[in-house]
Structures are given as C-alpha cells and as structure tokens.
C-alpha positions as CSV (number, residue, x, y, z in Angstrom):
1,X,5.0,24.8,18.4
2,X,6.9,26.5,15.7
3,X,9.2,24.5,12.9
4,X,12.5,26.1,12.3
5,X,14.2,23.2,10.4
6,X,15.9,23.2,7.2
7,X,13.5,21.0,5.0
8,X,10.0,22.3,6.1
9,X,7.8,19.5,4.9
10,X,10.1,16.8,6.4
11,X,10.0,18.8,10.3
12,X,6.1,19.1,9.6
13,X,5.6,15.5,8.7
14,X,7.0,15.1,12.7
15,X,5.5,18.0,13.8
16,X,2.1,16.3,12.6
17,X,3.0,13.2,14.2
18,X,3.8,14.6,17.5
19,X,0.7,16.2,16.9
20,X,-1.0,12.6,17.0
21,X,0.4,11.0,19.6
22,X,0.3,14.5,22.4
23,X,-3.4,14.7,21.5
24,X,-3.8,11.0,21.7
25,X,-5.5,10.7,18.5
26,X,-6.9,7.5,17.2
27,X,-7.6,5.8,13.3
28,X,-10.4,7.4,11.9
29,X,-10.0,10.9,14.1
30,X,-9.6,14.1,12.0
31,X,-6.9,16.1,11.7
32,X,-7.7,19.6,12.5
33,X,-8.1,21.6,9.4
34,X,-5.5,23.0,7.0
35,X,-5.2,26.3,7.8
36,X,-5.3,25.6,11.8
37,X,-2.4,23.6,11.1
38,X,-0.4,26.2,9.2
39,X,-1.0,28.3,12.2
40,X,0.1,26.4,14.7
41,X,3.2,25.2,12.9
42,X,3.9,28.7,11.9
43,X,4.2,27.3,8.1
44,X,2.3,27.9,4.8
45,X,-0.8,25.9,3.9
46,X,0.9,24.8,0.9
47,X,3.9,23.6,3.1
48,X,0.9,21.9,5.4
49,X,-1.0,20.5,2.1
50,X,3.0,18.5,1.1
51,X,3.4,17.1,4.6
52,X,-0.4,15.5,4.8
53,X,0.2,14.4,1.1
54,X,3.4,12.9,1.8
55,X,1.6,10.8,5.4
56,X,-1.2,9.9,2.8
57,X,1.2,8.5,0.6
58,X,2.6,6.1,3.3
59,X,-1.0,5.0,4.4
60,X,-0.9,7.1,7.5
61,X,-3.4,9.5,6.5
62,X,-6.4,9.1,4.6
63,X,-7.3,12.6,2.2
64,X,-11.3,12.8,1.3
65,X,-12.6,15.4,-1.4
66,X,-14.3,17.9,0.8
67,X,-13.9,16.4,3.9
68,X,-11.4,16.5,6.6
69,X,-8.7,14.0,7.0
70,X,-8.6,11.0,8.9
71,X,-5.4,8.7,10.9
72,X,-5.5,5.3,9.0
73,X,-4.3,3.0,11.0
74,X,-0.4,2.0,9.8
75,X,-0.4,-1.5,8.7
76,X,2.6,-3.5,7.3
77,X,2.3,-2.7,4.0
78,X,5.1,0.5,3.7
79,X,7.2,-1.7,5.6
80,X,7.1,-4.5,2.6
81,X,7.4,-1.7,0.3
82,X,10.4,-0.3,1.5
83,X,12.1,-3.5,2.1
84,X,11.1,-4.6,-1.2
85,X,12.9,-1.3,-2.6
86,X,15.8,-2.2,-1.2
87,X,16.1,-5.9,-1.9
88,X,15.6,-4.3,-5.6
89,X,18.0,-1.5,-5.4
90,X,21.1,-3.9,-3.5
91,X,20.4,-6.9,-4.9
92,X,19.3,-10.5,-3.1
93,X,20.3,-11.1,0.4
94,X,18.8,-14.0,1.8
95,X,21.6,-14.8,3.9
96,X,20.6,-11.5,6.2
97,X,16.9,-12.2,5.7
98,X,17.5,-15.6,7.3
99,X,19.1,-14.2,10.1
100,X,16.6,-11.6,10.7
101,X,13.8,-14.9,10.9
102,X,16.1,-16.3,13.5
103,X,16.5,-13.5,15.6
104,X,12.5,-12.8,15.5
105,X,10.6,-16.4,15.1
106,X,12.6,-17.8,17.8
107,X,11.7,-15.2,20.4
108,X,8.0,-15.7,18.6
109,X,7.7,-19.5,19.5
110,X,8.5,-18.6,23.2
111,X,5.8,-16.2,23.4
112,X,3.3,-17.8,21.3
113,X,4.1,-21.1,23.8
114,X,3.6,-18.9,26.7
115,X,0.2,-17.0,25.2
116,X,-1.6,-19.8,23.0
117,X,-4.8,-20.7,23.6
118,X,-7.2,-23.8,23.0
119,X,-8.4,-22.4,19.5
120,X,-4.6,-21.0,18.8
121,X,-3.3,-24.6,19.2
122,X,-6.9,-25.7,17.0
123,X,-5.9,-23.2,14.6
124,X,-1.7,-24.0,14.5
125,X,-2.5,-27.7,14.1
126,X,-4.6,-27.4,10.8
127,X,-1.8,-25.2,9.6
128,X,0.8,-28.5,10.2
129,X,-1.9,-30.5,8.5
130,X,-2.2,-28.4,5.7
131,X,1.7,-28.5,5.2
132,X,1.1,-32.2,5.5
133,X,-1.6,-32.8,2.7
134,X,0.5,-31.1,0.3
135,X,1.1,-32.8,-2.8
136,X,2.3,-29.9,-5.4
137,X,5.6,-28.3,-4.4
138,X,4.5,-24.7,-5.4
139,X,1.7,-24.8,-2.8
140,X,4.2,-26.1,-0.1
141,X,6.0,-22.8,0.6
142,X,2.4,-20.9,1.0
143,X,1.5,-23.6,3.5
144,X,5.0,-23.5,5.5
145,X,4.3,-19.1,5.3
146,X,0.7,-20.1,6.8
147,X,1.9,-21.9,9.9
148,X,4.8,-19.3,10.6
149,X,2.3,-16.5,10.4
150,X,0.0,-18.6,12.6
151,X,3.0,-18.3,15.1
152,X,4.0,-14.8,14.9
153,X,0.1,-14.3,15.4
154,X,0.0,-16.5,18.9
155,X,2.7,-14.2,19.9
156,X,0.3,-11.4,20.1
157,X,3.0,-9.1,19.5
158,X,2.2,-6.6,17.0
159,X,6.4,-5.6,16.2
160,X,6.9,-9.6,15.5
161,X,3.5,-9.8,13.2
162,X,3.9,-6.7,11.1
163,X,7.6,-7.1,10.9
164,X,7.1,-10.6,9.4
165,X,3.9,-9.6,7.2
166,X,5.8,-6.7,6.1
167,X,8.4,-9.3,4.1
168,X,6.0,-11.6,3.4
169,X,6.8,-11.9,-0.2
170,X,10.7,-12.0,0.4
171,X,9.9,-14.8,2.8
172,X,8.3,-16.9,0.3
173,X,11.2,-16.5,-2.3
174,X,13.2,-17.7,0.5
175,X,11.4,-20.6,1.2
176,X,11.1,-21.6,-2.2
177,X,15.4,-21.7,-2.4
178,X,15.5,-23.2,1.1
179,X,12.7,-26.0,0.4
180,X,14.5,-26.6,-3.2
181,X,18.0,-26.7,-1.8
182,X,17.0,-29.4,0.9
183,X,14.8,-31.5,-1.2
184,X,17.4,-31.4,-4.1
185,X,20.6,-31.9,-1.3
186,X,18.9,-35.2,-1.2
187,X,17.3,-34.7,2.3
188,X,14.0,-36.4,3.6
189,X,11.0,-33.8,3.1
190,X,9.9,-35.4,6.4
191,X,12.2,-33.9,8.7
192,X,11.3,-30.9,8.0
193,X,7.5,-31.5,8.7
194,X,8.7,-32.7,11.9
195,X,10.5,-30.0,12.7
196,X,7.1,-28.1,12.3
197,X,5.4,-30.4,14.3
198,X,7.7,-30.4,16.9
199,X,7.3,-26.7,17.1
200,X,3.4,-27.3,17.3
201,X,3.7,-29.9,20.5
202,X,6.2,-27.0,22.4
203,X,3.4,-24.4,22.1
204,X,0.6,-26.6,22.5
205,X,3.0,-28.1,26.1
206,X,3.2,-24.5,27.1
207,X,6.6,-24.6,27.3
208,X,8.6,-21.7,25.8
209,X,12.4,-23.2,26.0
210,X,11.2,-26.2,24.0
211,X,9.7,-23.8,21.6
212,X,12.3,-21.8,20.9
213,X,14.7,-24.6,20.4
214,X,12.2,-26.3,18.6
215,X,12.2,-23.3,16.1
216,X,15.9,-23.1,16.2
217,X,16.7,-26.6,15.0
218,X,14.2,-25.8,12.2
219,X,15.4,-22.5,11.0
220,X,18.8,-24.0,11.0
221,X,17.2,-26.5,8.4
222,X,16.2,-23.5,6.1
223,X,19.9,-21.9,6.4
224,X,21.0,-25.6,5.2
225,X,18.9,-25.8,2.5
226,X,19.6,-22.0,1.3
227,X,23.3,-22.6,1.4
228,X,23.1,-25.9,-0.8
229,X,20.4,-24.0,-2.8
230,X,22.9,-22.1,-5.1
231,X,24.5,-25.8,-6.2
232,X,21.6,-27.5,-7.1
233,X,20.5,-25.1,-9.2
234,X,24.1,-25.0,-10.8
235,X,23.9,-28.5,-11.4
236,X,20.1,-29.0,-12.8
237,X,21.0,-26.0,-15.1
C-alpha cells in the first residue's frame, strides 16, 4: 500500500482509515506503531505523526504520552462542529434546516412506530408530559428537543440519531423562532402539544403511516411558526 497523492497527509488520513476498516479494527484497538506505519505507507514518520494528529483532532483517534494510539469511537460531536462552522461562516438558514428535519424525523416516526418497545412508549410518554408541565417558555424548547430525540432514538438508526444530535444546538435556536412565531401569530399553544401527542399514539399503535403523517402535520406547524417568526419580532421591536 503505497501513497502517491499530491497532499501526503490528506491520502494518509485515508490510507489510515482504510487501514481500520480492512483490519476490522474496533474503538479502543491500537494502531500499529509509528514507524510501522511510515513503512507500510511508504511515507515519513513525520508525515505519519500529521495524519494521526489531524484524526485525533476530529475525535477519531485518541494520542496517549508513551503509549500507543487507540480508535475512539466517532460520535456526533465533529458533525455539530462543522455544521456550526458553517451556519457561522454563511449566515442563518433555518429555512434549509427545517427541511432537513422533515426529510429525516418523518422517516424517524415510521421507524420508531415500527421498532418501539413497552419501555420506548414508557419513556416517549414522559417526554409529552414533560412538554406538558411546562410553565416557563425557555424550558419549553429543551422539552420539545427531548421528545424528538426520544424519537430519533426509537428509530434505532444510528445515521438519524447522530445526524440530529450533531445539530442539536441549531435545532434549539430553531425551535425557539418557530415556538415564538406561533405563540406570537396568535395560535393556541395546544395544538401543538397535540400534534406531539398524536405522534406519541402512532408509535405507541404501531402504525408507521400514521406516524409519519402525524410528524408531518407537526413539522408543518414549526415551518408556520418560523415563517411568521421574522414579523413578530419586527413588530414587538
């Protein structure tokens, strides 16, 4: 296995993670050692030392004084970084962000109504209480994150629940506007709770259609409230 590409540290960053996956390596397995590396990828130790840096950087490797280096397992926090970056560096866009929850927490409430179990449907009903008991509007957003977490984790698929963690603090700016922009609209507070429990009774009926609808006709509440968010602001200002 010898690297030949242009940017040396970038093609041994893949190299090492091809490395991973053909030897079937785990989280917490150690890399082979620095300068077995370099000889295998027919590059310098230094060049060897910038690609594990760069890995440990991103969470994917963990670097020990005088030890070898372990695989951490990735989680979702480079994803939230990177988005973060970017919602930073282009500016706001919570118009995309709330399609990207519609394309993903619909096909979540059809899993998560085909996969719950008793304690899942335990568990997803004392999130809808705790959106419920509620009495301060700054807590409410945290408890609406809570149940839609709870969701994505019934799913039991790992793309939906790090891919929703990893813009977990976007998502809560987005429910504050979207919560805000209803409530100040002049719309009942209690639809919405509905529309949360009606996503509850799908998953807890085991039927997916209904769930996915069901989250549907309550995402399309959140994309009402963020596009009348911008004018109650304006006004209250």
């Amino acid at each position: 296995m010898v690297v030949r590409r242009t940017t040396l540290v970038g093609a041994t960053v893949d190299e090492l993670i091809s490395l991973i996956e053909t030897r079937q390596l785990s989280a917490g397995d150690s890399l082979p050692s620095t300068a077995e590396l370099a000889e295998q990828l027919d590059v310098s130790r230094t060049v060897v030392r910038e690609a594990i840096a760069e890995l440990a950087g991103q969470g994917l490797l963990i670097r020990r004084q005088g030890k070898d280096t372990e695989i951490s397992f990735p989680d979702s926090d480079q994803f939230e970084r990177m988005v973060r970056l970017r919602f930073a560096l282009a500016g706001a866009q919570f118009d995309q962000l709330q399609e990207f929850r519609v394309t993903i927490e619909i096909g979540a409430a059809r899993l998560a109504a085909q996969r719950a179990t008793v304690e899942d449907n335990i568990a997803l009903k004392k999130r809808l209480d705790a959106i419920v008991s509620v009495t301060d509007m700054s807590l409410l957003h945290e408890a609406d994150q809570a149940f839609h977490s709870e969701v994505a984790r019934i799913s039991r698929n790992d793309f939906i629940i790090m891919s929703l963690e990893g813009i977990s603090p976007l998502l809560i700016e987005l429910r504050k506007r979207a919560w805000s922009g209803w409530v100040g609209a002049g719309r009942n507070l209690q639809e919405l709770i509905h529309a949360h429990a009606e996503v509850l009774d799908a998953i807890v009926a085991r039927e997916p259609e209904w769930a996915a609808e069901a989250m549907a006709r309550h995402l399309d509440q959140a994309r009402m409230g963020l596009e009348v968010a911008p004018h109650v602001a304006s006004h209250s200002a």
